[in-house]
C-alpha positions in Angstrom: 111.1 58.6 -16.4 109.2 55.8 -18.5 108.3 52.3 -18.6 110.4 50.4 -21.3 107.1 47.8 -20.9 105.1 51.1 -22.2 106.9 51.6 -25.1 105.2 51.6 -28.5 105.6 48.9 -30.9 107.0 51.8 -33.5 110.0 53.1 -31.3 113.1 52.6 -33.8 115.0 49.5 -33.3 118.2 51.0 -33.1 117.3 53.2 -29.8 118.3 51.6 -26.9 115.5 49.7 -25.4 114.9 46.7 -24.0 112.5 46.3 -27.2 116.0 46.3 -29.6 117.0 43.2 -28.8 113.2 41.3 -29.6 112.5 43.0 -32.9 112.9 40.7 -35.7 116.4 41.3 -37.6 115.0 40.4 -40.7 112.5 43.5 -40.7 114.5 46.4 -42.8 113.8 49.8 -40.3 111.9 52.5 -42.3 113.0 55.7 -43.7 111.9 57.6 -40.3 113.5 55.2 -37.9 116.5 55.3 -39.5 116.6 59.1 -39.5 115.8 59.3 -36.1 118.8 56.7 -35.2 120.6 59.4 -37.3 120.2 62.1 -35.6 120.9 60.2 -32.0 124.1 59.0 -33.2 125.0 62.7 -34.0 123.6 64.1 -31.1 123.7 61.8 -27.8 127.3 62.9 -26.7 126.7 66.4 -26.9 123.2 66.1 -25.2 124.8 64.3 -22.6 127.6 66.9 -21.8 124.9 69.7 -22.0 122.8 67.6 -19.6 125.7 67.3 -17.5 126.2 71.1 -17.6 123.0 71.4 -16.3 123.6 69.0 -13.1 122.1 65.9 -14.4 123.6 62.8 -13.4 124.8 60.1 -16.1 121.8 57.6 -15.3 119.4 60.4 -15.6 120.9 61.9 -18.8 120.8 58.7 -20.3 116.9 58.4 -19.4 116.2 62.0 -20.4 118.0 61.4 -23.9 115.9 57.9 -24.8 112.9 60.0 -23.8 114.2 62.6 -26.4 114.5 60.5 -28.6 111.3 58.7 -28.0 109.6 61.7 -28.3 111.1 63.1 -31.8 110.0 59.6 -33.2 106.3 60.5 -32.1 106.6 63.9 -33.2 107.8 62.4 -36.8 106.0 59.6 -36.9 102.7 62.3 -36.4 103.6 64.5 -39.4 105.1 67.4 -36.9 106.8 70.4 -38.4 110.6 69.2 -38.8 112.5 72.7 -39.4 115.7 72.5 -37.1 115.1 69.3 -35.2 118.9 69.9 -33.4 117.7 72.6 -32.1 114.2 71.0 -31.7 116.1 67.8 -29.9 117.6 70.4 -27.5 114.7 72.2 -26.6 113.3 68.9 -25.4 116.3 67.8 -23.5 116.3 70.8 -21.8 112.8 71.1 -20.6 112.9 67.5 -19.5 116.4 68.0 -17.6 115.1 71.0 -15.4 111.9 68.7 -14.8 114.4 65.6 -13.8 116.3 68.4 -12.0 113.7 69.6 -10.1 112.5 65.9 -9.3 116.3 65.7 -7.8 116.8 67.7 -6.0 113.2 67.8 -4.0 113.8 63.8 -3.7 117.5 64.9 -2.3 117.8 68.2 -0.7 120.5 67.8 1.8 122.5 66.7 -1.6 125.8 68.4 -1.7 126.9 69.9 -4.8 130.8 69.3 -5.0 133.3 70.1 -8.5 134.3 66.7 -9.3 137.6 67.7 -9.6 140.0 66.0 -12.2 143.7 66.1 -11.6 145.9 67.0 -14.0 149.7 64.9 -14.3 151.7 68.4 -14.9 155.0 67.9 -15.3 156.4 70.3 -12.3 154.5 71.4 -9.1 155.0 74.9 -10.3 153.1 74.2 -13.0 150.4 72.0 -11.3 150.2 75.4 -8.8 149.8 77.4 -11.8 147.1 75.0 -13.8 144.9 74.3 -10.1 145.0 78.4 -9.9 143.9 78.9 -13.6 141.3 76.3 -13.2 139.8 77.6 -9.9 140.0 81.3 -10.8 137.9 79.7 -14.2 135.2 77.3 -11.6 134.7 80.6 -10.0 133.8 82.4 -13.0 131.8 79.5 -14.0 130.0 79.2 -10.4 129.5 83.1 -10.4 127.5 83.2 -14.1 124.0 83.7 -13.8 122.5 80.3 -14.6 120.6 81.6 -18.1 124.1 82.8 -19.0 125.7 79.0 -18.3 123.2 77.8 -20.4 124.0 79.9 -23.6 127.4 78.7 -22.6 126.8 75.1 -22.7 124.7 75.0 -25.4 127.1 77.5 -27.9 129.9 74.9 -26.9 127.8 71.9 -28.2 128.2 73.4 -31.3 124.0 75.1 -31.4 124.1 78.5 -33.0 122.6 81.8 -31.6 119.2 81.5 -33.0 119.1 77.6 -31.7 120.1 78.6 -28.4 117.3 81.6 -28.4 115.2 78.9 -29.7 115.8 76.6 -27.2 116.0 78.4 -24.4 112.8 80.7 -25.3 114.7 84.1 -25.3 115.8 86.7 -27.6 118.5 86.4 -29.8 119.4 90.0 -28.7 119.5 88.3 -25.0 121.8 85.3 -26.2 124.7 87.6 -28.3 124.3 89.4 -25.0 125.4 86.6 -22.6 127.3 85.0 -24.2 129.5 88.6 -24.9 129.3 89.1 -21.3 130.4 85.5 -20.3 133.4 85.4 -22.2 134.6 88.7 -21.4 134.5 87.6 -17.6 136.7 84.4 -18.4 138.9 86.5 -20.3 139.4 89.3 -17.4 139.6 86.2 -15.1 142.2 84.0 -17.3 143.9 87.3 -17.3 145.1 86.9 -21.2 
């Protein structure tokens, strides 16, 4: 994604970089740095997950994030509009993920997709029946959501409110209250509760 060699001398010193560990501890970060830092301490695990959602794997995540990050500093550091920067943060990560995405799977297109299936310790087999059941009858629902729907998914489970995820994902918000209502009424017809 980038060179850590082509970093700028401003990137925060707190971002993970090779560049963090040869910055001078005695130099106290500035106001902007350590909002940035901030902000990616709040928001890294749930970019990840929603990068994952989107079929990223963990190495590419992680690059797509410092790039995120990298690229918030810049558009700080440059006097940018800041309204809603979770939602801006987002927006980013999920432009650059369907880029990385795309990058994947052209570099890999006999890839197989699989479910990386955990396995639940239930305490009966009639109950691990019963949970494997619930969990593909739920994949399938997943699997069967149109992919703009999965995204309003993702993101509304990361926490992002209807007017981020409209934001975000450059819809209406008439379009997310939409899917989202139409999502969860097929996992509730399909959890059957």
């Amino acid at each position: 994604m980038f060179d850590d060699e082509a970093l700028p001398a401003a990137v925060p010193a707190s971002l993970p970089s090779a560049h963090a560990n040869a910055r001078s501890d005695s130099k106290k970060p500035s106001p902007l740095e350590e909002e940035v830092v901030r902000l990616f301490d709040q928001l890294q695990d749930r970019l990840l997950r929603y990068l994952f959602s989107l079929g990223l794997p963990a190495s590419d995540g992680e690059e797509v994030i410092q790039e995120v990050f990298l690229a918030l500093f810049l558009h700080l550091q440059r006097g940018k509009p800041r309204h809603n920067l979770r939602a801006w943060v987002f927006q980013v990560a999920h432009n650059l993920a369907l880029k990385q995405r795309n990058t994947n799977l052209r570099n890999r297109p006999n890839q197989v997709d699989c479910e990386g299936a955990l396995v639940d310790q239930a305490p009966n087999p009639e109950d691990q029946v019963a949970w494997n059941e619930r969990r593909r009858r739920l994949w399938n629902v997943w699997q069967a959501l149109p992919e703009q729907d999965r995204r309003c998914l993702s993101l509304r489970a990361e926490g992002l409110t209807y007017r981020d995820i409209a934001q975000v994902l450059d819809v209406s918000l008439g379009a997310v209250s939409l899917s989202l209502a139409r999502s969860l009424a097929r996992f509730t017809r399909a959890d059957g509760r």
